[in-house]
N, C-alpha and C positions, 0 to 999 in steps of 0.2 A: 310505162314512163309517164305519160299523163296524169296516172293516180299521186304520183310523188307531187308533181306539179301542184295539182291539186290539194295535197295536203300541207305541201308549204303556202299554199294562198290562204287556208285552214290558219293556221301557227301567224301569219303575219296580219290578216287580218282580225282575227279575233272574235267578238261577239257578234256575231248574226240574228240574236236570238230575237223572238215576238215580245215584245216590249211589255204586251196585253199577259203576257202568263210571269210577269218578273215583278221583285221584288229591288230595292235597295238594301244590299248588304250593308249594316248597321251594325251588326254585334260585333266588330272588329273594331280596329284602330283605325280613327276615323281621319285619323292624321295625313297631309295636308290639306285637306279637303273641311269645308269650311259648310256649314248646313244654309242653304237660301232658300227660303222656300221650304219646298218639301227634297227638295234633292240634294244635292252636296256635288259643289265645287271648287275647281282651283282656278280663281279667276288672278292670270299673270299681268303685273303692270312692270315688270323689268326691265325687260327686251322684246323689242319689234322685230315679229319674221312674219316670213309669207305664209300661205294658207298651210303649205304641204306640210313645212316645220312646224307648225301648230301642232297640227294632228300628231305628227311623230313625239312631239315632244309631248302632249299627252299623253301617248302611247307608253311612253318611260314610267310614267305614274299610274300603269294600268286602267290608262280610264280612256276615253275619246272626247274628239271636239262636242262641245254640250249642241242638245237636241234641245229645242226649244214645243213643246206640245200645245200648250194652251195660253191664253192671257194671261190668269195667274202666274205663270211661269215667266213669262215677259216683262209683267210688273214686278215680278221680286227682283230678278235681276234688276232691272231699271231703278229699285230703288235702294239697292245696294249700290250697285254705280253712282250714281247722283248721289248720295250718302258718303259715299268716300271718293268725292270729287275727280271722279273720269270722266265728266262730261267733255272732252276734247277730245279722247282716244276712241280707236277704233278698236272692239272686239270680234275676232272669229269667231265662229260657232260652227257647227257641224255641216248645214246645208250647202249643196252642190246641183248646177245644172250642167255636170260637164259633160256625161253623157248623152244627155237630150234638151238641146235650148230649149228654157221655160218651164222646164217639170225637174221641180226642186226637190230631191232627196235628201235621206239623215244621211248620213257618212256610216254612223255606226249600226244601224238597221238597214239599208242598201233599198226603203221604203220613201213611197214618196211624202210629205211634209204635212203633216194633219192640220198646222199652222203655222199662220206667215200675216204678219202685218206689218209691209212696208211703206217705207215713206212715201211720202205725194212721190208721184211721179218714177216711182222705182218699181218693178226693177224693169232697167232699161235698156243695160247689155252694151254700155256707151262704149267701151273698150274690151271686146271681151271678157266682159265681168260675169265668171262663170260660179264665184264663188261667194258666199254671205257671211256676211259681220251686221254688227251692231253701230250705228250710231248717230249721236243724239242730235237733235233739232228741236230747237227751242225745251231743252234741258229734258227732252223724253227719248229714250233712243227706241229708237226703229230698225227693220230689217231694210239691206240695202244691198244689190249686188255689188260687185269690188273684183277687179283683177286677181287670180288666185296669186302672182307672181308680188302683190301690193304685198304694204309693211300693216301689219296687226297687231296687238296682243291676243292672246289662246285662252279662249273661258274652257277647262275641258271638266267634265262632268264623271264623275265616280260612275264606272260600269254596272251593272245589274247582275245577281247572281241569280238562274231559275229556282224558280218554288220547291222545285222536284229535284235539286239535287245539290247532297251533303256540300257544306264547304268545304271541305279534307278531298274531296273527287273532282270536282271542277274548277279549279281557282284560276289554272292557265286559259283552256277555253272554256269561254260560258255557252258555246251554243245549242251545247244541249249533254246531259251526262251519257244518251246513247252513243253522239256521235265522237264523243269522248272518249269513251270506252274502245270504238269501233277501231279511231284512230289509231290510239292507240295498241291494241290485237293486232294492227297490219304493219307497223314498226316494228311492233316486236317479231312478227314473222317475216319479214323481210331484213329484220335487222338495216336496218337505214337511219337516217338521222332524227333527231328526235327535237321538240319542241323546244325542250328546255334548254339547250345547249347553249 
């Protein structure tokens, strides 16, 4: 019974994979997803939701709340932001201390944050702010914790397909084509419910 558990945590969470061995799937339609940088995102300015619907609603367009790695990555966003005049809104991103206060993880690698540069004085956990968005001060935005329950817009970032496996094999989960495969072998011998459904 466990294993089924487990496999639907498999199917609903999605990409686990090591960030270090992936690649941005590129040769597809790159549609709605927008190139910043070197990665590709859908940064929403429509509707304001909390952290959780972020993520989900990313999750519709196969991708996750974006992971921010280095400065470069920081500053393109910031300078598409400030470029198309969001400097007043707040954006989600991926980062989470809900697990363990102060040790900020991605969302969509369950790893902890290679980078983080937040405001003066952040993060400070004023309200329970378990959860990180973007935003600007004095026209540069910064990381900053924020109540996961607060109102956001979702920057969510095109998922990574691994190196090592075809796109015709892995499209649903990327976290590895073994355990793909594996997954899938134990569905079909147990006849149980299946991802795609």
């Amino acid at each position: 019974m466990k294993v089924k558990y487990f496999i639907l945590l498999l199917c609903f969470v999605g990409d686990l994979s090591d960030a270090q061995n992936d690649v941005l799937e590129t040769s597809g339609n790159t549609h709605p997803f927008k190139k910043i940088g070197g990665k590709y995102y859908i940064v929403f300015t429509g509707a304001k939701m909390n952290w959780f619907a972020a993520a989900h609603l990313c999750q519709t367009y196969n991708s996750d709340l974006a992971t921010i790695d280095s400065e470069t990555e920081l500053n393109d966003l910031n300078f598409y932001l400030t470029s198309n005049g969001q400097i007043g809104k707040f954006f989600w991103f991926g980062g989470t201390d809900l697990a363990e206060e102060g040790r900020y993880v991605s969302l969509s690698t369950g790893r902890p944050m290679i980078y983080t540069k937040f405001a003066a004085g952040q993060p400070d956990n004023y309200q329970e702010e378990d959860c990180l968005h973007l935003q600007a001060f004095n026209n540069i935005f910064y990381m900053n914790d924020y109540p996961c329950t607060g109102d956001g817009y979702p920057i969510c970032e095109m998922r990574r397909m691994s190196k090592t496996c075809a796109q015709d094999t892995c499209e649903d989960i990327s976290t590895s084509c073994a355990l793909k495969t594996l997954v899938q072998a134990y569905l079909r011998a147990e006849n149980t419910f299946s991802c795609r459904e």
